[in-house]
GUDORO-98453 format. One record per residue (C-alpha): residue in three letters; chain; x, z, y. Coordinates in steps of 0.1 Angstrom, whole numbers, plus 5000, padded with zeros to 4 digits. Each point is the difference from the previous one (the first is absolute). Example, Ala and Ser with C-alpha at 12.3 -4.5 7.8 and 13.67 -1.06 7.14 Angstrom:
<pts>
ALA,A,5123,5078,4955;
SER,A,5014,4993,5034;
</pts>
This chain:
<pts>
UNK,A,3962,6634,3267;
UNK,A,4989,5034,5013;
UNK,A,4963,4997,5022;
UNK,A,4996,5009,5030;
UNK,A,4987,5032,5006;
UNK,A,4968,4997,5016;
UNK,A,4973,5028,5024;
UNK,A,4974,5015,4975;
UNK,A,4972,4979,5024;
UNK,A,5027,4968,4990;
UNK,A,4997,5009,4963;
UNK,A,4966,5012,4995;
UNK,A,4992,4958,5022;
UNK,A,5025,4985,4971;
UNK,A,4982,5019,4971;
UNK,A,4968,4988,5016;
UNK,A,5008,4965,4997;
UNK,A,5014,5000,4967;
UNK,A,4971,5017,4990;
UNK,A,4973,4973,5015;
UNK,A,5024,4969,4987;
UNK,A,4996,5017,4963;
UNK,A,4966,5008,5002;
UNK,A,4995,4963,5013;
UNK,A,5018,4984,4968;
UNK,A,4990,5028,4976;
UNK,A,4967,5014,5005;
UNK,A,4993,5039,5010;
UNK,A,4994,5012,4966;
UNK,A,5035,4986,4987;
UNK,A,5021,5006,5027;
UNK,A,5026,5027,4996;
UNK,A,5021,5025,5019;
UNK,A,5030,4982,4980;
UNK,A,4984,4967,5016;
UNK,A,5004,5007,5035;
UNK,A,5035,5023,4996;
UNK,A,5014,4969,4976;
UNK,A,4991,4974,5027;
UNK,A,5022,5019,5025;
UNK,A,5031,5015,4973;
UNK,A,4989,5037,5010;
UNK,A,4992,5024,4979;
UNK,A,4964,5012,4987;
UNK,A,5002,5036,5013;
UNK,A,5007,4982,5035;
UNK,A,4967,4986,5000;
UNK,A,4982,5028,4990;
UNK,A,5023,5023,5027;
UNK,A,4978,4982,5025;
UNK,A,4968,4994,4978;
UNK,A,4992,5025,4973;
UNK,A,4978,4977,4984;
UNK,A,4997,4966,4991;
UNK,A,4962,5005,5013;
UNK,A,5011,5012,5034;
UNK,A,5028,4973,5000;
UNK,A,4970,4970,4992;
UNK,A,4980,5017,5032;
UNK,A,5022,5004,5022;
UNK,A,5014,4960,4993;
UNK,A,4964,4990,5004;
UNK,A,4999,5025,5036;
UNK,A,5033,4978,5009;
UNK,A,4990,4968,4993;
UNK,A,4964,5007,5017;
UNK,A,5014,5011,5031;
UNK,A,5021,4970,5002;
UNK,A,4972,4979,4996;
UNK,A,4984,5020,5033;
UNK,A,5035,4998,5018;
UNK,A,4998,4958,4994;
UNK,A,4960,4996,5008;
UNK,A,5005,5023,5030;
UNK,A,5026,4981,5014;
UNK,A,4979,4965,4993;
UNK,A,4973,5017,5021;
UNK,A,5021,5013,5025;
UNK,A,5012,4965,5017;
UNK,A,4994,4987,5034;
UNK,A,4974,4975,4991;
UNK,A,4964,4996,4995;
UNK,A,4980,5015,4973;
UNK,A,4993,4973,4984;
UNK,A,5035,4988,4995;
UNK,A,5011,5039,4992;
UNK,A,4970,4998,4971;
UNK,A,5008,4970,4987;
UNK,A,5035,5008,4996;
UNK,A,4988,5034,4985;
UNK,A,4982,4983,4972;
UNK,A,5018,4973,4993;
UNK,A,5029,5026,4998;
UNK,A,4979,5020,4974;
UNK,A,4983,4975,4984;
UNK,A,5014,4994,4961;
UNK,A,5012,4967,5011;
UNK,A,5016,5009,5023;
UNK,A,5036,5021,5007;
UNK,A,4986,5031,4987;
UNK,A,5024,5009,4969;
UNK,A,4985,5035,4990;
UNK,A,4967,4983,4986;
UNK,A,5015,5010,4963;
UNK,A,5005,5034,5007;
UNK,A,4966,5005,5015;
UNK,A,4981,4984,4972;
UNK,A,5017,5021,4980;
UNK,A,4995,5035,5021;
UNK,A,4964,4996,5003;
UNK,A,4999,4996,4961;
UNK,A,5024,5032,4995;
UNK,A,4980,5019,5029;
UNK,A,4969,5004,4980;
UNK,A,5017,5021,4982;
UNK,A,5023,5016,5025;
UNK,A,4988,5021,5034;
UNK,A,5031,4992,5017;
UNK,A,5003,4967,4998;
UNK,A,4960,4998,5007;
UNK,A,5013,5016,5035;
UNK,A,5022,4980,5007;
UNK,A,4984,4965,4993;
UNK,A,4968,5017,5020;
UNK,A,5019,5008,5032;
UNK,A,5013,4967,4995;
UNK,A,4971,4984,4998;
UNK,A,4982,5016,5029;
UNK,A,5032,5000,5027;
UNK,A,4997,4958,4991;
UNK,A,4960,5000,5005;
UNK,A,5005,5018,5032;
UNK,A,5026,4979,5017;
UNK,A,4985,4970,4990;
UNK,A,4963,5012,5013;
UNK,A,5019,5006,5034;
UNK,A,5014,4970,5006;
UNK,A,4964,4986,4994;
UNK,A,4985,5021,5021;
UNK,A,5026,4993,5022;
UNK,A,4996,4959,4999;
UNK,A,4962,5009,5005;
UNK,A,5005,5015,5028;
UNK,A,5023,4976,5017;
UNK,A,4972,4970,4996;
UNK,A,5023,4987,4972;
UNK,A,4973,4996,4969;
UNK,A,4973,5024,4992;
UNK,A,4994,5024,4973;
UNK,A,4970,5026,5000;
UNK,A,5020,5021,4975;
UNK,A,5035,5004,5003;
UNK,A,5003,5024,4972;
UNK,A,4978,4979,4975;
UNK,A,5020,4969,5009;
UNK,A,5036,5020,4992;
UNK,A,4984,5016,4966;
UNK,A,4988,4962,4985;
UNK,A,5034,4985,5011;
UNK,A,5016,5030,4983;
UNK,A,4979,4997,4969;
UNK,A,5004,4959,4997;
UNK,A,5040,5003,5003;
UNK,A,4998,5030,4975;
UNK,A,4982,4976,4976;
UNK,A,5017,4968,5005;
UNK,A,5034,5018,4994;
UNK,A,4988,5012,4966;
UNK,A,4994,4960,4993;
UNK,A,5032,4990,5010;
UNK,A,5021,5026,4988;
UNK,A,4980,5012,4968;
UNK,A,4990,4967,4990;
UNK,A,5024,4970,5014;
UNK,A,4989,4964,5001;
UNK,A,4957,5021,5001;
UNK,A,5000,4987,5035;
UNK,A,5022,4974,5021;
UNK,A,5019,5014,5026;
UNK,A,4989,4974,5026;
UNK,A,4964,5004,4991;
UNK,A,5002,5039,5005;
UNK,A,5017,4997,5029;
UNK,A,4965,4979,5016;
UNK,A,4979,5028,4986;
UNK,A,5018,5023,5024;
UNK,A,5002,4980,5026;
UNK,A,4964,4994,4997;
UNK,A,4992,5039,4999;
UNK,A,5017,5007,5031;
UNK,A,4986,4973,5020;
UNK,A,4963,5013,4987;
UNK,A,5005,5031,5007;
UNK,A,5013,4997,5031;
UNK,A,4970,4972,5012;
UNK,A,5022,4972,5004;
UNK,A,5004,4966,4980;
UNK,A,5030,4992,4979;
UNK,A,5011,4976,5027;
UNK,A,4995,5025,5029;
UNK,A,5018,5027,4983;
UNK,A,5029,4973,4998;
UNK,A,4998,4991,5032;
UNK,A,4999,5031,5020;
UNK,A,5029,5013,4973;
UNK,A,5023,4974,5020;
</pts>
């Protein structure tokens, strides 16, 4: 059956996820160009036409998938509702036990970009466009008499940090921590950090 033929933004998008489904089942250091051309029946020289290199295909999967992270988190932040609601969706959205799917992929970028500038970029700008929108809606809950937090910023970096680590648990390590019982842990984070009592924060969510 003959494809379709697609835009070059259309086919560098399908590349890009080929690309972060291999790297998600194989690893960065064994995925191939011949991975990500055999999982779509094109040919190797078509990947590289729009990647040169398997190194700038593995960055720009990781950019991709980063920015669709941001796209998803932005739109959690962005509804009509109270902060508290829009914050608790936010990290229960990012947390590993929740919906999230990339966790995989990100554990293994951050273990890749020690070695690798690009993909240190990219998991950086990442990481501080996620800091930043959650610090706002903080600052934003504080300022709208809905719990209180001296340091938005602090607050966004320890939440970050805790969800960072519990994913390497669950993912890294399966059965290291119950899912229920990491779950409370965050639920217990927020509502400290935001001055309110696991009950209130439960309360006022509804």
């Amino acid at each position: 059956m003959a494809r379709v033929r697609l835009s070059v933004a259309e086919r560098r998008e399908e590349l890009l996820r080929a690309a972060i489904e291999q790297i998600e089942a194989r690893g960065v250091a064994a995925v191939r160009i011949a991975d990500v051309a055999s999982a779509l029946g094109v040919s190797n020289a078509l990947v590289l036409y729009h990647f040169s290199t398997k190194e700038k295909l593995v960055a720009a999967a990781f950019a991709y998938a980063a920015e669709g992270d941001l796209t998803h988190l932005r739109r959690v932040l962005g509804r009509r509702t109270t902060a508290l609601r829009r914050l608790r969706a936010a990290v229960r959205w990012y947390a590993p036990t929740g919906p999230a799917k990339g966790w995989r992929l990100w554990i293994e970028g951050w273990a890749v970009a020690l070695r690798e500038p690009a993909l240190r970029e990219v998991g950086r700008e990442l990481d501080t466009q996620w800091k930043a929108a959650i610090a706002e809606v903080i600052a934003e809950g504080v300022a709208a008499g809905e719990f209180g937090c001296a340091d938005p910023s602090g607050a966004a970096l320890r939440l970050t940090a805790l969800l960072d680590g519990l994913a390497v648990q669950l993912i890294s390590y399966p059965g290291a921590v119950p899912r229920s019982r990491a779950q409370e842990w965050v639920d217990d984070a927020l509502a400290r950090e935001l001055g309110l009592s696991r009950e209130a924060l439960t309360e006022r969510e509804r």
